[in-house]
N, C-alpha and C positions, 0 to 999 in steps of 0.2 A: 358109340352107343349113347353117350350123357347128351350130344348136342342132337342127337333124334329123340329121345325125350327130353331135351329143354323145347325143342321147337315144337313139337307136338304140344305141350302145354302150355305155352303163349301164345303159340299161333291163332288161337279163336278170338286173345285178347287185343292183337295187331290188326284182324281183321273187320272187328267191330269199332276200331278207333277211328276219328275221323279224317278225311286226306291230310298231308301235310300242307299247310300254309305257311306262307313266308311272313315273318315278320314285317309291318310295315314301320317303316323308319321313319320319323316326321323329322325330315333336315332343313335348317335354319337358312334362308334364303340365300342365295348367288349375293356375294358385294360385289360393285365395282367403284372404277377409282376415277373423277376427272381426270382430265388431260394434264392437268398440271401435275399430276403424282409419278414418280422416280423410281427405282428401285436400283438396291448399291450392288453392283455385280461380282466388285473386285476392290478389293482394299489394296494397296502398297503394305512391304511388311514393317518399312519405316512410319506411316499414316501419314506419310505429308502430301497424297495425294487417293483419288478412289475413279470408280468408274463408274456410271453410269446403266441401264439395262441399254440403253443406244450406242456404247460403248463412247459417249463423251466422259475426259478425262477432267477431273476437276483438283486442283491444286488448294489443298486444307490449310488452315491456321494451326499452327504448330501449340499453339494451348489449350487447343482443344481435344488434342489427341485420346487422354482418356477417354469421353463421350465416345469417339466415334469405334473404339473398339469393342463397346457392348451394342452396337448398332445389327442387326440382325438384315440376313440380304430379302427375308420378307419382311421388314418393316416400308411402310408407303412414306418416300420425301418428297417433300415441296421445295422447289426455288424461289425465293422472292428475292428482293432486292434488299442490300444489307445497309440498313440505317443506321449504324455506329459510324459517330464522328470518328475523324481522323484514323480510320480503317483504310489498308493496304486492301481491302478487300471490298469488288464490288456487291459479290451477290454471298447471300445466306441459305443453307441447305437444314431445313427443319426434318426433323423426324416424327412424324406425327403418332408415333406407336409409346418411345420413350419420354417426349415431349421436347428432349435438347434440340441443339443446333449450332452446326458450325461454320463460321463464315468461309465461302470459296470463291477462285476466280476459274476461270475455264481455261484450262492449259490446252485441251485438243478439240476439237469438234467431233461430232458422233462421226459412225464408221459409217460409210457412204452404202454400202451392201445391208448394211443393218437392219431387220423389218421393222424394227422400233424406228428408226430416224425420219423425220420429217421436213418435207423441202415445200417452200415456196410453187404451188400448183398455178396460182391466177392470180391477180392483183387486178385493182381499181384505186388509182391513185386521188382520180378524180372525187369518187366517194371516201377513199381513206377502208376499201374495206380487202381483205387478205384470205387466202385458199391455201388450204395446206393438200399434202399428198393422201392424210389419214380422211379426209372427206370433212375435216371441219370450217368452219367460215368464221371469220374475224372481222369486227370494225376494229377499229386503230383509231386511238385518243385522238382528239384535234389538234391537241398542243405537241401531239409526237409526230406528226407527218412530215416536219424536216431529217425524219431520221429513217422515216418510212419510206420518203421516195426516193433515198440510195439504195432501198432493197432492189435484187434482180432475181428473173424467176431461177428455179431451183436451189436459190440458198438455203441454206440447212440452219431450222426452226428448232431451239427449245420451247415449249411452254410451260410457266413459270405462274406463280399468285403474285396478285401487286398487292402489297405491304404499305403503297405512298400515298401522295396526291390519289387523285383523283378516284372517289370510292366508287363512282358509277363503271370503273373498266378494272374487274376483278380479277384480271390476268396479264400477264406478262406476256410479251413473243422476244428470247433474247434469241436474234440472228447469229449465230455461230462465223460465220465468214465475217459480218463486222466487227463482232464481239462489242455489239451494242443491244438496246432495248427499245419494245412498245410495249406501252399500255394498250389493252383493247379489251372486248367483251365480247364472247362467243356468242352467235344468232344462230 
C-alpha cells in the first residue's frame, strides 16, 4: 500500500523530468611512447636482473638495487648506452617516470614468439638504411656501418636512445644476436 502511494505521488514528478542523459566525460588524450620506450615485466627477487615487455633479459648493477625496486611495470624505460667510465656495463636502463637509472648488459635476447620482439625485415647496406618487422625504417650512422653489415636478416632488434656521438641519429638499433650497436634515425 505505502509503495502505490509513494508512486502515485512522484510519478507525475519522474514524468515531467527530462530523459536521462549520460554524463559527458572530457578524457585527456591517448599517450604513446617512441620505439625506443621499454616496460619492466619481471623483476628477479634477488634484482640482479629484470625483463623486458619482449621478454629480453637484462643483467642489473648490483648498487643500484634500491632504485629499481620502487620502479613500477607501468613506468616507460629507455636504453641508451652507458657513459660511465670504467663500467662493467655497456648499456643504461632510465626510468623516465622516476627519473633514476640503472646501468645493464643483455643476458638473453627477446623471446622469439613475442609480439613485442623485432627482427631485421630488409636492409640496404649500400644506403646504410634498415627494416624492422614493426614497419619502422632506419638509416644507420655512417661511422657504424662496419657493424651494420655483420647484421643478417632476421636478427632480433632492440631499439634504444643514443646518449653519444653523434646528435643527428637519436636512436640506437642494439642487435641482440651480436650484442652490439647502431646509431641511426627513424624516417
Amino acid at each position: 500500500m505505502r509503495r502505490l502511494l509513494f508512486s502515485l505521488l512522484f510519478a507525475p514528478l519522474l514524468l515531467a523530468a527530462e530523459p536521462f542523459r549520460p554524463i559527458q566525460n572530457c578524457h585527456s588524450p591517448s599517450y604513446y611512447y617512441p620505439p625506443s620506450c621499454h616496460w619492466m615485466t619481471a623483476l628477479s627477487v634477488m634484482g640482479d636482473s629484470l625483463e623486458l615487455e619482449d621478454g629480453a633479459v637484462w643483467k642489473t648493477d648490483q648498487s643500484a638495487l634500491c632504485d629499481i625496486f620502487y620502479w613500477s611495470s607501468s613506468d616507460p624505460l629507455v636504453l641508451t648506452q652507458n657513459q660511465e667510465w670504467f663500467s662493467a656495463f655497456q648499456y643504461k636502463l632510465l626510468n623516465l617516470t622516476t627519473g633514476g637509472s640503472v646501468p645493464v648488459n643483455l643476458f638473453l635476447g627477446p623471446v622469439l614468439a613475442n609480439c613485442h620482439a623485432k627482427f631485421l625485415s630488409h636492409f640496404d647496406f649500400q644506403q646504410g638504411l634498415a627494416f624492422l618487422t614493426d614497419g619502422t625504417r632506419w638509416e644507420i650512422c655512417p661511422r657504424d656501418f662496419s657493424n651494420f653489415c655483420q647484421w643478417i636478416l632476421n636478427d632480433c632488434i632492440l631499439v634504444g636512445s643514443n646518449s653519444g656521438w653523434e646528435p643527428n641519429y637519436d636512436s640506437i638499433l642494439i642487435n641482440s644476436n651480436m650484442n652490439h650497436y647502431v646509431r641511426a634515425r627513424q624516417f
